[in-house]
N, C-alpha and C positions, 0 to 999 in steps of 0.2 A: 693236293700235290705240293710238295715243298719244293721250293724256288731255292738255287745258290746262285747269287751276283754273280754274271757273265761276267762282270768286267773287273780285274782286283789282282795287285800285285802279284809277282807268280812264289814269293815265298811264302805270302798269308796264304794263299790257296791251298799250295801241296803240304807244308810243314807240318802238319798234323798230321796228317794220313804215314810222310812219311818217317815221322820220328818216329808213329806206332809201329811200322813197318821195323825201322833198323830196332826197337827195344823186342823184337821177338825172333831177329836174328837173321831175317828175311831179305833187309837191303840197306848197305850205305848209306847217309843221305848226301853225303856230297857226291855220290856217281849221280845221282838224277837232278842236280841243280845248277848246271854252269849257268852265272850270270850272264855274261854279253850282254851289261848296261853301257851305255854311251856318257859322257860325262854329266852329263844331264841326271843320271840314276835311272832314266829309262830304260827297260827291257826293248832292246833292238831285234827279239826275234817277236814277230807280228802273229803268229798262233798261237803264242804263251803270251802275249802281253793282251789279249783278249780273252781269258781265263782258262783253263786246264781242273781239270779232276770232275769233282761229280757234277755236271749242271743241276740236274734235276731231275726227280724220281715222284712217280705215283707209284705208291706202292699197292694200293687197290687193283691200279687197272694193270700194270708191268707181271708179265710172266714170272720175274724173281729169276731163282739162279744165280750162276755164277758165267763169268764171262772171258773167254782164254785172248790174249795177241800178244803177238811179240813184233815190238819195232823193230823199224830195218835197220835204225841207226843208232841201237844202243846193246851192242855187243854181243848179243845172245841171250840178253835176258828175255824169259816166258815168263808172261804175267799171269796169274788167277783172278779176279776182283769179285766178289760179293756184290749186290746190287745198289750197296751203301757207297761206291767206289773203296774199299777199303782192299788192298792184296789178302787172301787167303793162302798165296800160296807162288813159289817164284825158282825156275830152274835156270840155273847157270849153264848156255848150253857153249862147248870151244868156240864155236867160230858164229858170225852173224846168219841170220835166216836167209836164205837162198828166196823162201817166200813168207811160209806162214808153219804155224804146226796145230794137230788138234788135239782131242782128248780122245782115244781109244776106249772101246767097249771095258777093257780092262782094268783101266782107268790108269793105263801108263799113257807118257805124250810122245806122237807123232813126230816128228818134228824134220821139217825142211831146211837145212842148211846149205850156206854157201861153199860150196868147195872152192880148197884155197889155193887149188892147181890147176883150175881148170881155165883152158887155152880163151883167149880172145879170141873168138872168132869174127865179133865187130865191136867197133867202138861200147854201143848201148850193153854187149852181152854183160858188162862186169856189172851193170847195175840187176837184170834180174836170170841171171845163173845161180842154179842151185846143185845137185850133184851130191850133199854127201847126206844123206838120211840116217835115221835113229832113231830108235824108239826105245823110250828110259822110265824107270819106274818116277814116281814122287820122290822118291828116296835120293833120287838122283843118278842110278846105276844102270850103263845102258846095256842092254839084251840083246838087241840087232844092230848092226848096222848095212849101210850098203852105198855104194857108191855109182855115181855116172856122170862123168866130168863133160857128157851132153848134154844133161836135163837142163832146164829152164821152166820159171813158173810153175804149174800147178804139178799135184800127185794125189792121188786118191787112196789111202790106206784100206783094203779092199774087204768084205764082209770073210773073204776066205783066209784070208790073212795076208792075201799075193798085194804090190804095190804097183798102180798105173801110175804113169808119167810120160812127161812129154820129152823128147830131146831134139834137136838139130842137128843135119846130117847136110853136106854139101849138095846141090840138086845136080841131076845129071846136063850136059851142058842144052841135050836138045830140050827138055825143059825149063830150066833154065831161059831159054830164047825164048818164051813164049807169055814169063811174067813182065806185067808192062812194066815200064821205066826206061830211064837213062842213061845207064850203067851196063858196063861188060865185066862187071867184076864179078867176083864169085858171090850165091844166091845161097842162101840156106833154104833145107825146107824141114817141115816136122816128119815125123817118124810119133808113133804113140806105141810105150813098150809095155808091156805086164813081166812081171820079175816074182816068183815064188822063197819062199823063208829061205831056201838054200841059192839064192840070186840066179836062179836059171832064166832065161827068157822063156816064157812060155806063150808068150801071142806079142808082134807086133804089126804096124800098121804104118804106112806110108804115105804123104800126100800126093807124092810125086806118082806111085802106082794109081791112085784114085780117085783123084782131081783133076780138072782141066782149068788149067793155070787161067783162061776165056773166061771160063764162067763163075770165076771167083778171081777179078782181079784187085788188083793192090789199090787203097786208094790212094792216087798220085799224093797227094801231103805230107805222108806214111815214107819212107824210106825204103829204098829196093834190094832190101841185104835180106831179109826170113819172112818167106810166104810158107802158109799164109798164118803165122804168128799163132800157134796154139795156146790161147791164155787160160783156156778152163775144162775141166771133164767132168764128167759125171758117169756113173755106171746106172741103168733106169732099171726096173726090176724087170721088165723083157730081156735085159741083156743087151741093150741096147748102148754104144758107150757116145754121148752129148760129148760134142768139141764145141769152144767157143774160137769163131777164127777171128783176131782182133785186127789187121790192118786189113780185110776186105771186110768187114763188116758181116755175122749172122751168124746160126749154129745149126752144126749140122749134127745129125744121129745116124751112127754108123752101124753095121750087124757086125757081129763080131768073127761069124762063118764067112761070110764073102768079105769082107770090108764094103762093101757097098753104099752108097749115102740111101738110108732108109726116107729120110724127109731134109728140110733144109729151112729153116729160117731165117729170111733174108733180110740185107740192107732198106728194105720198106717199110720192115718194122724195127729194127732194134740198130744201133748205130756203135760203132766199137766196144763193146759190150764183155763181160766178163763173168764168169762164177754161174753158169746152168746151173739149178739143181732141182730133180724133180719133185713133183709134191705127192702125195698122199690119193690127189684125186686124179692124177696123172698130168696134169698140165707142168710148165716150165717156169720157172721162178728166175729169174735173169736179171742184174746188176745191171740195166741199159746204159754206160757211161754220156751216151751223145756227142764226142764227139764229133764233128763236123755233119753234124744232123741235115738233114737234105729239106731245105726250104726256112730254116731256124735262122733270125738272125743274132740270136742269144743262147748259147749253149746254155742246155741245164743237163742234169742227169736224173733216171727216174727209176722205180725198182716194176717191172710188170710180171705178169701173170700173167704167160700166153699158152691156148688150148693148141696143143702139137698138131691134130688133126684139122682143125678149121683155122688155125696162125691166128684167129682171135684174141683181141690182149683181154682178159676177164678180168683183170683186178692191174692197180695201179696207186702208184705213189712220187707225185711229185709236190716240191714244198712252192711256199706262197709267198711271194714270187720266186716264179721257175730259178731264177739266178742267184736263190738264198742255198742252193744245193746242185754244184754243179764241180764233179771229182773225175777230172781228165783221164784218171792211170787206175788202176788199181782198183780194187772194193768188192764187196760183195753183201747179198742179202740171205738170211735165214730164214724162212717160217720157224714159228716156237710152238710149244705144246698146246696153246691157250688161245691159236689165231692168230696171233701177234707176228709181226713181222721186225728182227734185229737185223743193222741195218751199219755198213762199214764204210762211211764217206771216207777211203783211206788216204787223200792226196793232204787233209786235214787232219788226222787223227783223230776224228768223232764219230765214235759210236752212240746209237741210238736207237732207239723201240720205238715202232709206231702200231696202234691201231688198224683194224680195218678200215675203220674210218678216217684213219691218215692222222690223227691224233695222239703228235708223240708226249712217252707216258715215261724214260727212260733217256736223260742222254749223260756222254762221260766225253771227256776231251783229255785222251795221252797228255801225261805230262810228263815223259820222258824224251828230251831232243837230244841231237847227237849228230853229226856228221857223215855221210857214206866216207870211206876210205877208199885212198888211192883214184884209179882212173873215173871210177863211177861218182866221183864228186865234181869231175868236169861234168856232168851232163846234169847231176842232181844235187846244186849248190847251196850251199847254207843248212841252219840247224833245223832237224824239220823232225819230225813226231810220226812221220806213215809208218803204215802196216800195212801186208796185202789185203790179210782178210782178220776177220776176228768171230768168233763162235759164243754162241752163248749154249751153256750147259743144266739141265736143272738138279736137283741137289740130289736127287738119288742117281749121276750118270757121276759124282764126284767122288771119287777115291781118296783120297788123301791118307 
């Protein structure tokens, strides 16, 4: 396994990767290097001056592939990377990512962006509203688009080619009364929509209809503006469509005929939690952020394996000590072709591969920082490197 120094100024690190990058046409090098040294000559942002680009690679034990994300805070560029951390490949998309985007069967990119009209409905919403979708070849030329200046967070590009997403819709006021808190202001709730190639709606879903605000309430710490915060979906091969609800903690699986909650996995197993997605042997594969874990007096965050039928956790992943891996917001985890499990502490910008064995074989740390714009850099200040989520690809799912 070849080791890169954690620790080492941030223009030895990237400079090579990205001189290669701009001598093939692919990127700038001054858009991915603001200094922000203090007179000192130190790097004052604290995730770049602790090293960026490819940590370190086993190339034996590592799935290989190539690896997609686009940070939140560098304009719309989508990255490709090779398992060398080297770009293979970079779209220019107009506006910043709403969330995240993926790579299509087709091998054009998904992609979630932020709409640049789309209303405040509360302070946080400017940090993750999304709203204007697209899907564009390599070449750069986009084919769809679609819009929803409600959406927020996740969207699933769907096997039929229809797109699920989630949006925000005012609640009615007698519901409304019923989510706990301290507030008489206005409440958001989710709605989860399906939208086919010609943008019709073709199935949504409400929480307000199917929920009872009792039995999934808000955890007080959490803010009383959008219950109950739909951060993640998954469609299961039943048909089944997985919510993740992020300020009550747990995820639910809905039918998609009745909307009905088929099962419900709760706050005793998994703690603000984000990115369901099913596996292969049918269990739940879940990003468990932790926080405000019930009985922890040290947040970490962990990636589990839980069997839908018995809420057994089967497989798990936290690092050593609990408090070397602990990402408040954002992230998610993949199963890969090989076992392996790719893995998106996104509050940091490091991605990484671990073994079954928890043995990671695979890590890269963004080295793109940048600023949120406008209102969302009150809430999310300084130059920072997240991503919501990032994908890892293997070399025959890659078009170029």
């Amino acid at each position: 396994m070849s080791i890169h120094p954690r620790r080492r100024d941030f223009l030895n690190t990237t400079s090579k990767r990205l001189a290669l990058a701009s001598v093939a046409g692919i990127l700038p090098i001054a858009s991915a290097a603001p200094q922000n040294k203090n007179t000192a000559g130190v790097d004052t942002v604290t995730g770049r001056r602790r090293g960026v680009g490819l940590i370190a690679v086993d190339h034996q034990r590592s799935a290989g592939g190539y690896t997609l994300f686009t940070p939140q805070t560098d304009d719309g560029n989508v990255y490709l990377i090779d398992i060398d951390g080297a770009i293979a490949h970079r779209w220019k998309m107009p506006n910043r990512p709403g969330r995240h985007a993926v790579l299509l069967p087709s091998g054009n990119l998904g992609y979630n962006g932020s709409h640049p009209n789309s209303p405040t409905l509360y302070p946080m919403w400017s940090v993750w509203h999304g709203g204007a979708f697209a899907e564009v070849t390599p070449s750069g030329k986009t084919v769809w688009e679609f819009e929803d200046v409600t959406h927020h967070h996740d969207a699933e590009w769907l096997a039929n080619g229809n797109l699920l997403y989630g949006a925000a819709e005012p609640l009615p006021k007698n519901i409304a009364n019923l989510v706990a808190g301290g507030t008489t202001d206005t409440v958001y709730g989710d709605v989860v929509k399906e939208v086919n190639r010609k943008g019709e709606l073709v199935w949504k879903w409400s929480a307000a209809d199917h929920l009872n605000p009792s039995d999934f309430p808000i955890n007080p710490l959490f803010e009383r503006v959008h219950w109950p915060l739909i951060n993640g979906l998954w469609e299961t091969r039943q048909g089944l469509i997985l919510m993740s609800l992020r300020t009550t903690s747990g995820i639910i699986a809905v039918d998609k005929k009745s909307g009905s909650v088929v099962y419900h996995i709760g706050a005793e197993i998994i703690s603000h939690q984000h990115s369901p997605m099913e596996l292969a042997n049918g269990n739940i594969l879940v990003f468990d952020n932790g926080n405000y874990r019930a009985g922890v007096s040290t947040s970490y965050t962990r990636i589990v394996e839980i069997n839908p039928a018995t809420k057994a956790i089967e497989w798990q992943y936290a690092d050593t000590p609990h408090s070397s891996f602990y990402c408040p917001f954002m992230g998610n985890a993949q199963r890969l072709w090989n076992g392996n499990t790719h893995i998106t502490d996104a509050a940091s910008g490091r991605l990484f591969e671990v073994t079954s064995k928890g043995d990671v074989v695979w890590e890269y740390v963004i080295p793109f920082f940048g600023e949120y714009p406008g209102i969302a850099r009150q809430f999310q200040p300084g130059a920072q490197n997240t991503t919501f989520r990032s994908y890892r690809y293997s070399k025959e799912q890659v078009r170029l």
